[in-house]
C-alpha positions as CSV (number, residue, x, y, z in Angstrom):
1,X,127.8,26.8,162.7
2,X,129.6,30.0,163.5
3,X,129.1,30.9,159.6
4,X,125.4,30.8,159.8
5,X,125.5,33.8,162.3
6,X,126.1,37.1,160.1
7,X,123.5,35.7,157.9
8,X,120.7,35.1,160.6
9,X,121.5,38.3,162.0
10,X,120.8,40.1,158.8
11,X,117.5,38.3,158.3
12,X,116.4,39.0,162.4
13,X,117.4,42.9,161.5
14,X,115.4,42.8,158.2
15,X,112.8,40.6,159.7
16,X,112.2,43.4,162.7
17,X,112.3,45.9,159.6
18,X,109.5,44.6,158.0
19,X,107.2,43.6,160.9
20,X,107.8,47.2,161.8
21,X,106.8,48.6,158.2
22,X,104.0,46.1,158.1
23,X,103.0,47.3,161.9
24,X,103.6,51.5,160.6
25,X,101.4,51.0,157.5
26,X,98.5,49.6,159.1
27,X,95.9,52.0,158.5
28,X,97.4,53.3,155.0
29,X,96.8,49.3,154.0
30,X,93.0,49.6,155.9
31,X,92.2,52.2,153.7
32,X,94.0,50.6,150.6
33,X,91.6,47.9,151.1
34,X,88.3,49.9,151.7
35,X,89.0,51.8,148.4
36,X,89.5,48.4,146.6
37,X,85.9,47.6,147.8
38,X,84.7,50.8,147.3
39,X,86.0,51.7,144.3
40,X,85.4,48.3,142.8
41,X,82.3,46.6,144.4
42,X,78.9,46.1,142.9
43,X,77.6,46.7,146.2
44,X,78.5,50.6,146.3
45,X,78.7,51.1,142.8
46,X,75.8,53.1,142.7
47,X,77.0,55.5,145.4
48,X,80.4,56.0,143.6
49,X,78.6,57.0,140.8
50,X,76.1,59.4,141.6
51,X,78.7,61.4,143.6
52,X,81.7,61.1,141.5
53,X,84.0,59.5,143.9
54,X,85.8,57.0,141.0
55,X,88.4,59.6,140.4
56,X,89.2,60.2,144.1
57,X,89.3,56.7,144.8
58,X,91.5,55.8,141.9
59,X,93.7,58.6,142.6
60,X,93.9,58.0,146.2
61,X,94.0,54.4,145.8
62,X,97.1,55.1,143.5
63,X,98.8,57.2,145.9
64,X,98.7,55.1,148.4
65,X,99.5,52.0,146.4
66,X,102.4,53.3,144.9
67,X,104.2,54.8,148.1
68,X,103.6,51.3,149.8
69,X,105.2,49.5,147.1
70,X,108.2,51.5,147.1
71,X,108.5,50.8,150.8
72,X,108.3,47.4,150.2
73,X,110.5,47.5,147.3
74,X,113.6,49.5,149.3
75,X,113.4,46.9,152.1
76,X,113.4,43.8,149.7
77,X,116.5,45.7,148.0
78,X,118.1,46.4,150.6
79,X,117.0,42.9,152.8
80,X,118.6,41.0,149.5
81,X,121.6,43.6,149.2
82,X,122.8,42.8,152.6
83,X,121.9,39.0,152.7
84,X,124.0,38.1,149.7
85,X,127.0,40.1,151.4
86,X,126.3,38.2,154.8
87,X,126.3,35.1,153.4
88,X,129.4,36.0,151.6
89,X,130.7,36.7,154.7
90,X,130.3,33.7,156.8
């Protein structure tokens, strides 16, 4: 039993590190979703058209996209980094 607690420490840190990120990149992820629709709906495409939004929604839309992901990526690397050396551990 005692070996179990390193690892489930790690995963309650990292857990608390993503609900955090999650919680911090609300509105990016609001907006990442209203440029999807935007950007890709029949329903507006007209609109996107005639004022030549497609380029700032793509661009924007990559932007954001890409700086979320990395977040993502360095916790995952980091969350998997530290859980195979706590589990090590214990």
């Amino acid at each position: 039993a005692i070996t179990l607690v390193p690892a489930f420490l790690g995963e309650t840190h990292f857990n608390n590190q993503s609900y955090s990120l999650m919680y911090g990149w609300t509105e990016e992820r609001r907006e990442l979703d209203y440029l999807r629709f935007a950007g890709a709906s029949d329903e507006t495409a007209k609109e996107v058209k005639i004022f030549g939004l497609s380029d700032f929604f793509g661009s924007r839309y990559q932007k954001l996209a890409g700086e979320y992901y990395q977040a993502n990526k360095n916790l995952s690397v980091r969350r998997a980094a530290w859980g195979g050396l706590l589990s090590t551990v214990g």
